[in-house]
Steps between C-alpha positions, in 0.01 A plus 500: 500500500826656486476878509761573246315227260172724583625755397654374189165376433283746527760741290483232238108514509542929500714472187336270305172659520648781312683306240319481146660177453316354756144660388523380195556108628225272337338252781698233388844717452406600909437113558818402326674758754387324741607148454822651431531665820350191714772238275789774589422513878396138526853401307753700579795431675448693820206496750198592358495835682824597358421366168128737508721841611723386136222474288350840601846680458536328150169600428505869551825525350362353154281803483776756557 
């Protein structure tokens, strides 16, 4: 894997751990998430690689 997209990653993974939003995600809100994520990679118009680093940018910045 791509050391920028690591990186991007795991800072995703660091952030979200301390967002309340995310604590408060019901199994099937988390599960929902999910689908979402794996349709938006799976769909978009780039590579898949390119279309994963997207969906964690958008995704942290929703929280800000």
């Amino acid at each position: 894997m791509h050391q920028k997209l690591k990186k991007e990653v795991l800072s995703f993974l660091v952030k979200t751990r301390s967002l309340k939003h995310y604590d408060e995600l019901s199994p099937h809100q988390v599960a929902y998430k999910a689908v979402q994520l794996i349709e938006n990679v799976i769909e978009g118009n780039n590579p898949p690689i390119i279309n994963l680093t997207n969906e964690i940018q958008k995704s942290t910045q929703e929280q800000n």
